[in-house]
N, C-alpha and C positions, 0 to 999 in steps of 0.2 A: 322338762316334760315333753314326751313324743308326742308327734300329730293324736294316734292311736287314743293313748291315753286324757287325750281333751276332748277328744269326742267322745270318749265313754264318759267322764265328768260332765260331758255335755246333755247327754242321753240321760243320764243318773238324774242331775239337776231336772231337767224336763219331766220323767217320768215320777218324780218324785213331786212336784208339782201339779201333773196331772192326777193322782192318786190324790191328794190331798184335795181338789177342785172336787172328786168323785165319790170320797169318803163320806161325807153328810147323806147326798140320795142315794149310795147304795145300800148302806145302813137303812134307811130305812125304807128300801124296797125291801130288804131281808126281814127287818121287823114288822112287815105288814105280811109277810105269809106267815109267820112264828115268831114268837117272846124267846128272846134267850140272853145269856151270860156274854159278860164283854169276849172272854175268850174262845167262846164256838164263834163267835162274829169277826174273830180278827181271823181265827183261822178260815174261814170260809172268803174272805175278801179276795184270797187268792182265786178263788172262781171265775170271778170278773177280770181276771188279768193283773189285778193292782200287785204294786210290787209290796214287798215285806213291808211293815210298820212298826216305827219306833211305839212300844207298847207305849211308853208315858203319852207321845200325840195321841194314840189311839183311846186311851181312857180319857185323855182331858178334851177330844172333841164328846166322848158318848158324856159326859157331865154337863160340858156347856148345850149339848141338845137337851138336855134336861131342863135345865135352867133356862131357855128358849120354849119352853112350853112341847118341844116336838115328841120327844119322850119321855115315858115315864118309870120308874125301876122301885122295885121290891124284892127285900131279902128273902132268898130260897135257901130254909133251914133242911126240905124234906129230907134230902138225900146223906148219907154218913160222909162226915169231913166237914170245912169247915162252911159255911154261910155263904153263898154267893148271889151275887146283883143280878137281876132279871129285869130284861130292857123290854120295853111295849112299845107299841106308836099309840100316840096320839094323835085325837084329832086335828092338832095345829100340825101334828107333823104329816097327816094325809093330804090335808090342806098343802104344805108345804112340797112334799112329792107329784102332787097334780100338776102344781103351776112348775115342778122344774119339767116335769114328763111333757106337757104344752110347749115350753124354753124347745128343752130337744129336739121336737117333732118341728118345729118353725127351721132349726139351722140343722136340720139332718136334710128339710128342702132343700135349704140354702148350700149345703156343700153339695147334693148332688147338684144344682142347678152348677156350681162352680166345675163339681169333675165333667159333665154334659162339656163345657162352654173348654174347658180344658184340652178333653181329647176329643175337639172340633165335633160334638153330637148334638150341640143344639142344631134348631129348625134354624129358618132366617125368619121368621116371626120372633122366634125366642130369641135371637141374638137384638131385636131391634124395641122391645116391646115387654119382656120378661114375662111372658106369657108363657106358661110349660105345653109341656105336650099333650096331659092329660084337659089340660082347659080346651085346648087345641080342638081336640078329640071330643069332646064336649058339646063345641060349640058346630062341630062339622055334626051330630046327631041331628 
């Protein structure tokens, strides 16, 4: 195996990991602006970056969010062809979306407080004190 070829194994591995971490909330940030079918959902995950999905992962997570109380699905006859699954949020799953969207917003601080501290742009307050800039700025009012 060349270098080349194990860092893309590598990259694959990773990003196939990531996708999967990110699968559950983005799904249902899509299903809280609109109901839809497992397959307008897989095709659209591409929007957020995620890499392609093994369809069987993709159905057996929108099933165990069901089973999880976070979604819920009903057969849409309306349209000609055959029957298809229509996903909703629920309320355990807006519940569940708040506290990751809360998760995010805590380590989206945290990484920038890390790039600041990284490319030498913390204050010398902030390097001794973990005080950001904004409290900084705050407290000089």
């Amino acid at each position: 195996m060349t270098e080349e070829n194990r860092d893309n194994g590598r990259y694959n591995s990773v990003n196939k990991a990531w996708s999967k971490n990110w699968l559950v909330p983005i799904l249902l940030l899509m299903l809280r602006q609109w109901s839809s079918y497992g397959y307008e959902l897989m095709e659209k995950m591409s929007t957020f970056g995620l890499a392609a999905m093994n369809p069987g992962t993709f159905y057996r997570t929108l099933r165990q969010m069901e089973k999880d109380g976070m979604v819920s699905s009903r057969w849409d006859t309306s349209e000609g062809g055959p029957a298809r699954r229509v996903y909703s949020i629920t309320d355990a799953g807006e519940a569940y979306l708040d506290y990751r969207a809360q998760s995010l917003d805590q380590y989206q601080r945290l990484m920038e407080t890390f790039f600041r501290l990284y490319t030498g742009q913390l204050t010398p307050r902030e390097k001794g004190s973990g005080v950001t800039r904004e409290e900084e700025a705050s407290e000089a009012l």
